[in-house]
C-alpha positions as CSV (number, residue, x, y, z in Angstrom):
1,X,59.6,-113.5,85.7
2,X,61.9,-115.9,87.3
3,X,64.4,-114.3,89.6
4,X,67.5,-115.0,87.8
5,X,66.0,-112.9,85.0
6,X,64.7,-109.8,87.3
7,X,67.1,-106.8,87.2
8,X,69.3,-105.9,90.3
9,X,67.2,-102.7,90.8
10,X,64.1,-104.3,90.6
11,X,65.1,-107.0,93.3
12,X,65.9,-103.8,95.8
13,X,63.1,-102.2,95.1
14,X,60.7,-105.5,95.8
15,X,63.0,-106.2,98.6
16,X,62.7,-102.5,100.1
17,X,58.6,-103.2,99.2
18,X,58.5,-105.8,101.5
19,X,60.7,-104.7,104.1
20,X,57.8,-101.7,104.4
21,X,55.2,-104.4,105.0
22,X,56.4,-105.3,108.2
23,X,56.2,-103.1,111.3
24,X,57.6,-100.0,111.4
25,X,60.1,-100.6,114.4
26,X,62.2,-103.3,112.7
27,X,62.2,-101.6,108.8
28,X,65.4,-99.5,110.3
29,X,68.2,-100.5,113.2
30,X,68.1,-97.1,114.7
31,X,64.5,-97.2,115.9
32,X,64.5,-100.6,118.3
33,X,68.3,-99.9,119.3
34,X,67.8,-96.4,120.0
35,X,64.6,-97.1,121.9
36,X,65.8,-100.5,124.0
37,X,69.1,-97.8,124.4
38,X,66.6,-95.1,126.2
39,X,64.5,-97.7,128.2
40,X,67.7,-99.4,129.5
41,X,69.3,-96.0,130.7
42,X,65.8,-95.6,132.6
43,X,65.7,-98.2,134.0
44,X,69.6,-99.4,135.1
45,X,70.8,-96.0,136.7
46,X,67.7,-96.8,139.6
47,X,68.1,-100.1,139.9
48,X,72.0,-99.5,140.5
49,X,71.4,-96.5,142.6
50,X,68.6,-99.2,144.9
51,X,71.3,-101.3,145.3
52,X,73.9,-98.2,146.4
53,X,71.8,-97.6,148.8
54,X,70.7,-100.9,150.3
55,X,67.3,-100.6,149.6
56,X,68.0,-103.8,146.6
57,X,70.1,-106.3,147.0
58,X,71.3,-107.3,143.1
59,X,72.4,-110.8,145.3
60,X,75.0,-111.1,142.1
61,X,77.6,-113.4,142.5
62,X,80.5,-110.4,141.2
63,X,80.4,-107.2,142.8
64,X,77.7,-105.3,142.3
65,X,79.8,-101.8,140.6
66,X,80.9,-103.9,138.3
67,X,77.4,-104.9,137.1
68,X,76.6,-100.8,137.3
69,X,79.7,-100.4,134.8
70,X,79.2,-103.4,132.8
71,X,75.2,-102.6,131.8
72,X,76.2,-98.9,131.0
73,X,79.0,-100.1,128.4
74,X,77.5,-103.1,126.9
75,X,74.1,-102.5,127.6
76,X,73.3,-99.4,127.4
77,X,75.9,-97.6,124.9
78,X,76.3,-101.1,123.0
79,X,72.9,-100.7,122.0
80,X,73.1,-96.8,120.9
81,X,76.2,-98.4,119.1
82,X,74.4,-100.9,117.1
83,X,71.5,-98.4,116.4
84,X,74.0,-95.9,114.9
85,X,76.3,-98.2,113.0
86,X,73.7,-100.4,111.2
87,X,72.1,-97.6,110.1
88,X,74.6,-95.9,108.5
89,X,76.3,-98.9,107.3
90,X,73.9,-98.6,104.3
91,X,75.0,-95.0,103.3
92,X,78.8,-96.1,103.6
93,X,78.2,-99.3,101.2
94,X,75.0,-99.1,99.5
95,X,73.9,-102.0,100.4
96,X,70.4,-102.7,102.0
97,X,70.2,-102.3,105.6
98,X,69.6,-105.1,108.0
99,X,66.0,-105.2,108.8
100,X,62.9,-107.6,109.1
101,X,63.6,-110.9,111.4
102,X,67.4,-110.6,111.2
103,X,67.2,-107.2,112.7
104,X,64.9,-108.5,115.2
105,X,67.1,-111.7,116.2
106,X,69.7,-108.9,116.6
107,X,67.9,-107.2,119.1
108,X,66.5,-110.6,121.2
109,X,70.3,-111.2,121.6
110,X,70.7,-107.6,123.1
111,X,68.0,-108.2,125.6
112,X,69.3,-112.6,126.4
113,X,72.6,-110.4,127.2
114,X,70.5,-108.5,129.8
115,X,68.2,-110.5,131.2
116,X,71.6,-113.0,131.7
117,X,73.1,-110.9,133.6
118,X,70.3,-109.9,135.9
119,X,69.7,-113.6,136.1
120,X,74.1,-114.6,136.7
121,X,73.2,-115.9,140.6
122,X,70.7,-118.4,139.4
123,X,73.0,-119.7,136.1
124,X,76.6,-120.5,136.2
125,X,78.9,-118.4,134.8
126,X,79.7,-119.8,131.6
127,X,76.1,-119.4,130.5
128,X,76.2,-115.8,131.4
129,X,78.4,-115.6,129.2
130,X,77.6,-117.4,126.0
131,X,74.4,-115.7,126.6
132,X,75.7,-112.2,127.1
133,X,78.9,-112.6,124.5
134,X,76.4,-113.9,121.8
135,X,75.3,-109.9,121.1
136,X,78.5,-108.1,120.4
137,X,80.3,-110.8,118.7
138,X,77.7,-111.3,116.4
139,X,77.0,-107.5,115.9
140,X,80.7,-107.6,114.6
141,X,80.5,-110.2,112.1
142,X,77.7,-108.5,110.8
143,X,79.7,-105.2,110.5
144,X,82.6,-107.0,109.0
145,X,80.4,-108.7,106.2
146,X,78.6,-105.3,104.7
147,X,81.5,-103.9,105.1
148,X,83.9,-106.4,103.3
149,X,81.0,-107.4,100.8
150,X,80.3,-103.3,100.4
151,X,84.4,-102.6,100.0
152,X,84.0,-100.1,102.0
153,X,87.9,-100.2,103.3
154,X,87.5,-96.8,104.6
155,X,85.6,-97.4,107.7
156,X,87.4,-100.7,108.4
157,X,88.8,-98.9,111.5
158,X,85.5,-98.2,112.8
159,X,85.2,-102.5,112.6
160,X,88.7,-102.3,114.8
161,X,87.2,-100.3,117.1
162,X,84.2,-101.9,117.7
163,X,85.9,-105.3,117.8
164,X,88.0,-104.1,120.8
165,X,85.2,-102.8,122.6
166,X,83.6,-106.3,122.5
167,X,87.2,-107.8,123.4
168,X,86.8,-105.7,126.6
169,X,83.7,-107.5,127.5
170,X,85.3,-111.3,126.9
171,X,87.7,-109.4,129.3
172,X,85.5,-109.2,131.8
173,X,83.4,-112.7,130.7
174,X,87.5,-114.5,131.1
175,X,87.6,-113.2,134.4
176,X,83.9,-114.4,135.8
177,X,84.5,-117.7,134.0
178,X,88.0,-118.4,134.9
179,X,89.6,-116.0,137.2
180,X,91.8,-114.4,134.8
181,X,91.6,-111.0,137.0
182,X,91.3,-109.4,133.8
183,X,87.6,-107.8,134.1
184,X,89.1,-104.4,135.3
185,X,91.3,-104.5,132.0
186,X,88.0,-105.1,130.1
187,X,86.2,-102.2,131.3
188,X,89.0,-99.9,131.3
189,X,89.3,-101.0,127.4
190,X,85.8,-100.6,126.3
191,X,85.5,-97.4,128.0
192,X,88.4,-95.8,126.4
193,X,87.9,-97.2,123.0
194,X,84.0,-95.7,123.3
195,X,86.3,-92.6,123.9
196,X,88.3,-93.0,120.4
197,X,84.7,-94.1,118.8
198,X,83.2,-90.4,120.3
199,X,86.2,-88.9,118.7
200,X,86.3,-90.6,115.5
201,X,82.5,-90.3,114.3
202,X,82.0,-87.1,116.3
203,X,84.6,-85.9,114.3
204,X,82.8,-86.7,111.1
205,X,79.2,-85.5,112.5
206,X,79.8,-82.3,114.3
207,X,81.7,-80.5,111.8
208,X,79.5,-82.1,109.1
209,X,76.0,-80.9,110.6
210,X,77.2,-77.4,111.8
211,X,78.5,-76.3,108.5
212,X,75.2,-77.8,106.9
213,X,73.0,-75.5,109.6
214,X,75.5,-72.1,109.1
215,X,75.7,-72.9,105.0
216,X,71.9,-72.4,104.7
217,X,72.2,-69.6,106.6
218,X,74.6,-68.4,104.3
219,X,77.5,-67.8,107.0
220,X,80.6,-66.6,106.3
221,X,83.0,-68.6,108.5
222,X,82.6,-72.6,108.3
223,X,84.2,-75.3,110.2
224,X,87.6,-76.4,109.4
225,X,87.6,-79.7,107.1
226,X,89.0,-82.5,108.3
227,X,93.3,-82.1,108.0
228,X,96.5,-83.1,109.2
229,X,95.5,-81.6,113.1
230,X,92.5,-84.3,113.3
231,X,95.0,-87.0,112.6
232,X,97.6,-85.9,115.0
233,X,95.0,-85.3,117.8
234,X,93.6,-88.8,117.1
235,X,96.8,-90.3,117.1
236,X,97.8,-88.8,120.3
237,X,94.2,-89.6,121.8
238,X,95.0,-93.3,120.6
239,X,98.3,-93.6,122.2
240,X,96.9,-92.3,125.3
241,X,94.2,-94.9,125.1
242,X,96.7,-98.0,124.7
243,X,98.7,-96.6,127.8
244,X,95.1,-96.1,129.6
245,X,94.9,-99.5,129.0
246,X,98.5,-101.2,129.9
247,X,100.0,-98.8,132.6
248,X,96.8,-96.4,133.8
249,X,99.0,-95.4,137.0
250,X,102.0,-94.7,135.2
251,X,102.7,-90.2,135.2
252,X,103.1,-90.7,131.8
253,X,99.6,-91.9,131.1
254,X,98.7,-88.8,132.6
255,X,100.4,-85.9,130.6
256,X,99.5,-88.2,127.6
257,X,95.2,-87.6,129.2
258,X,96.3,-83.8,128.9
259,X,97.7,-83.4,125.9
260,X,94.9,-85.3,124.0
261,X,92.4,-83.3,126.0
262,X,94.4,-80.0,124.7
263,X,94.6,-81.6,121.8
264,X,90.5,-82.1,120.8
265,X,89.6,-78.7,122.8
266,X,91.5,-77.0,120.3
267,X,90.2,-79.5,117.9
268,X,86.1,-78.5,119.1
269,X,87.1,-75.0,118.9
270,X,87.8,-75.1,114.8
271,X,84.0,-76.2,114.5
272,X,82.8,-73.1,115.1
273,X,80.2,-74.5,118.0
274,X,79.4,-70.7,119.3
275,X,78.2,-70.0,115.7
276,X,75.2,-72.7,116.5
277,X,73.5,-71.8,120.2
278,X,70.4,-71.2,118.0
279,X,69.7,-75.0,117.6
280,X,70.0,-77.4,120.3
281,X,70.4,-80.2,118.0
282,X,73.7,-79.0,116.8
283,X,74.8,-77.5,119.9
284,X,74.3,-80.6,121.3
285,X,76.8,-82.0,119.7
286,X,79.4,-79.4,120.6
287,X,78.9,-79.9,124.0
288,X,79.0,-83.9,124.5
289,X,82.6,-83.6,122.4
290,X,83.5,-80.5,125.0
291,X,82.7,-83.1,127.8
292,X,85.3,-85.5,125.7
293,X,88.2,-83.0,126.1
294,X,87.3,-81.7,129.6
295,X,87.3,-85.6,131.0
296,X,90.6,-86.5,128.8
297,X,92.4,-83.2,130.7
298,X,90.3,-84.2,134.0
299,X,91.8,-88.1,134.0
300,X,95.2,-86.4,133.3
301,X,95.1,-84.1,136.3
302,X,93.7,-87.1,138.9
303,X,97.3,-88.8,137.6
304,X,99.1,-86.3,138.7
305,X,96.9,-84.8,142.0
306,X,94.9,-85.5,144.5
307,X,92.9,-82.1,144.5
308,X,91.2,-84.1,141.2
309,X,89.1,-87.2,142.5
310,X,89.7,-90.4,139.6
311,X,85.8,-90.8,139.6
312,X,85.0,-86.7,139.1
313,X,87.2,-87.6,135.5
314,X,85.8,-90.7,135.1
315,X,82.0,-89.6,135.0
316,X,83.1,-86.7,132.9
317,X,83.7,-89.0,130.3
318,X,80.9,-91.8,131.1
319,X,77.8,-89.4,131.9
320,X,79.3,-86.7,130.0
321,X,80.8,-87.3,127.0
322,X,78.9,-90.8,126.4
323,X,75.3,-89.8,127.8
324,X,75.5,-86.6,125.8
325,X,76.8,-87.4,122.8
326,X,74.7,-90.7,122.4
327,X,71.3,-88.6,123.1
328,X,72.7,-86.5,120.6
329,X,72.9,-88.9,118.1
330,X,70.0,-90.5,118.6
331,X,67.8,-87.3,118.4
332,X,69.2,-86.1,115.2
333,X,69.1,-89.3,113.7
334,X,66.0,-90.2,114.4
335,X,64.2,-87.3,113.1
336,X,65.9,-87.1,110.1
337,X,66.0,-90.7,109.3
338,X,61.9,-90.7,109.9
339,X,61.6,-87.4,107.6
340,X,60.7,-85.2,110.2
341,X,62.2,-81.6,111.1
342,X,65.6,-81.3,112.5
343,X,64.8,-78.5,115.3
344,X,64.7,-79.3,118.6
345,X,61.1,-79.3,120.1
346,X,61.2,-77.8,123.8
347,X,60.5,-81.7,124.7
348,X,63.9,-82.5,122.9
349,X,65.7,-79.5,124.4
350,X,64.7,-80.4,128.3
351,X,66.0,-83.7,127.3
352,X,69.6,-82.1,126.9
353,X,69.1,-79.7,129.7
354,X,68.6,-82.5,132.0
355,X,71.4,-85.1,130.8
356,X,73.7,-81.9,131.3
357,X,72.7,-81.7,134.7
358,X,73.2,-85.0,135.5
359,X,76.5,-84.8,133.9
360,X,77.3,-81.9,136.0
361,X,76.1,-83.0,139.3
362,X,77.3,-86.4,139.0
363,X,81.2,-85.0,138.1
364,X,80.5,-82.4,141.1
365,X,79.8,-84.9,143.9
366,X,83.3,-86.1,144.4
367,X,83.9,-82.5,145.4
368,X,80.9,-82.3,147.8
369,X,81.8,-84.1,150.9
370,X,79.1,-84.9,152.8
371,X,76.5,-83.8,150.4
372,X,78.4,-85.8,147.5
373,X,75.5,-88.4,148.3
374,X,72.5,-86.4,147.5
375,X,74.6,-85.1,144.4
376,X,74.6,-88.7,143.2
377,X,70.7,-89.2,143.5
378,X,69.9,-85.6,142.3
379,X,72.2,-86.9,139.1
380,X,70.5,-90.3,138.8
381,X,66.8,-88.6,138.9
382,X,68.2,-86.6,136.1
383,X,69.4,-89.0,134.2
384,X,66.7,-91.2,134.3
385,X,64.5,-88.2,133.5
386,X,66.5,-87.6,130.4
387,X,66.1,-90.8,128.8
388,X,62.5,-91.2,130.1
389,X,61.7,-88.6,128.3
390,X,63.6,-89.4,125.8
391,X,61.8,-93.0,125.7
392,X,58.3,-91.2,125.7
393,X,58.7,-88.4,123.2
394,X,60.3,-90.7,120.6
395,X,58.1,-93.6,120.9
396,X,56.4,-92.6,118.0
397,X,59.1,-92.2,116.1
398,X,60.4,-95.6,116.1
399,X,57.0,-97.4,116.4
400,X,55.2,-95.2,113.6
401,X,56.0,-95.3,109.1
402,X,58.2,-92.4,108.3
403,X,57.3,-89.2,107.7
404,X,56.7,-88.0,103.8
405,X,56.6,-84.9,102.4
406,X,54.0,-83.0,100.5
């Protein structure tokens, strides 16, 4: 039968047929993103923490922080990013996901971006660049084209956001190249539009799953749906973002940090999170959004004191909000989207337990004086134990064919 006579269902189905055939790692986005996502937290926080201490020298030809920073946001969450996007891209649009070879050039320009960076002393600049830029730009015209050839208008602001957290890292690119002096902007842009992106799909998720987990349990008191209060705190959380952005010193800036962090406390506490302590994988979830409002009210009180350190708020949000949400997400998704249980094993739970203490000890440190050192390494051992055990128990997950019932 020739193909302009086969019927549209039939063509997905042979197309979803041979998208099987191939390895299992590259059938879904989620599994290589999520995994290169977990081996790249691993592995960056101790070669950052080497360098801190002397024991490495990066010999990079930009300050070494600014690689630390720049691998976290655009390696690291960039990845988990892609992972979560693309895969639910298909559930927004119906189209087929983006698998096979394409998914797989996808990826190769996620680790050129990497490798180019570790490798900027010995290539100039420019190259760096192209090399590291080619990643998230393309990742957006990707997004833009399901979504557009999908209609999905609704999640067009999800494109905006994504687009400016790639803007950030030309940013950063303009300033290496060129000596703009705008890499500090970049950083501080991507961060804080991460920050809207937490509160936008968490938003969606974390209300979503915990009245799914009380419903069967036939609970009597659900989270609130989404209403006129999740616009307002989003819009305030925005504006605060754009003066973050333009004027970050400015007192202003500061009550705006507060309000938004009153704003989605309030906002966390309508979900009905102490309903949930049963199951980790939705707790979870409650408590990297918690770590959203806490560093939003934290990077409002460092504007207006000095008994707050900037980097205390700073890491609330990074290590956090964006270390625990992400390994949130990536849990959850990754069992359900590989038919497999969504309980937390004891595995997965120690996983939590030990991103919340690097979280902890890592926002504490600032506060520690001469022991604010050892709370740094003590934080980065954590960490790194998180997602290495993260990398190990979910290796199979990625690597091996779904699970199927029966």
């Amino acid at each position: 039968m020739s193909k302009s006579r086969t019927k549209p269902h039939e063509r997905i189905a042979e197309i979803n047929r041979k998208a099987r055939t191939g390895p299992a790692i590259l059938q879904h986005s989620f599994r290589p993103f999520f995994m290169a996502a977990g081996i790249w937290a691993m592995l960056a926080i101790p070669f950052w923490l080497a360098s801190y201490a002397g024991i490495l020298d990066l010999s990079l030809s930009f300050d070494g922080y600014l690689w630390h920073r720049h691998e976290m946001l655009f390696g690291f969450a960039a990845a988990a990013m892609a992972g979560f996007i693309l895969t639910a891209i298909p559930n927004w649009t119906g189209r087929l996901p983006v698998n096979g070879w394409r998914l797989g050039m996808l990826v190769a320009m996620w680790l050129v971006g990497r490798l180019a960076f570790l490798a900027a002393p010995a290539s100039s600049p420019t190259i760096t660049a192209i090399l590291d830029l080619l990643f998230l730009t393309t990742l957006v015209m990707v997004i833009a084209r399901e979504l557009v050839s999908g209609k999905n208008w609704r999640n067009l602001p999800v494109l905006v956001l994504i687009s400016f957290f790639t803007f950030g890292n030309w940013l950063v690119h303009l300033d290496l190249v060129i000596g703009l002096e705008t890499a500090e902007m970049g950083l501080r842009l991507s961060t804080f539009v991460l920050a809207i992106l937490v509160a936008v799909i968490g938003g969606r998720i974390v209300p979503s799953f915990t009245r799914n987990w009380l419903a069967r349990r036939s609970a009597e008191e659900l989270p609130k749906p989404m209403g006129r209060f999740d616009i307002l705190a989003l819009a305030v959380l925005i504006i605060f973002v754009i003066a973050q952005v333009l004027v970050p010193e400015h007192r202003l800036t500061a009550y705006l940090a507060l309000l938004a962090g009153g704003f989605h406390g309030y906002r966390l506490l309508r979900w009905k999170g102490s309903a949930v302590l049963a199951e980790p994988l939705v707790w979870v979830l409650h408590l990297g959004y918690a770590w959203l409002a806490v560093a939003l009210i934290m990077i409002g009180s460092a504007g207006l004191t000095d008994a707050v350190p900037a980097t205390a708020a700073v890491h609330a949000l990074t290590v956090g909000a964006f270390g625990t949400m992400i390994l949130a997400v990536m849990t959850r998704a990754s069992l359900g989207h590989t038919g497999r249980s969504l309980t937390a094993t004891p595995g997965t739970t120690v996983i939590f337990a030990l991103v919340t203490l690097a979280a902890a000890v890592r926002v504490a440190a600032p506060f520690l004086n001469d022991h604010g050192l050892s709370a740094i390494w003590i934080s980065g051992i954590a960490w790194t134990a998180a997602f290495g055990l993260f990398t190990v128990l979910y290796f199979p997950v990625f690597t091996q064919a779904r699970h199927t019932s029966g």
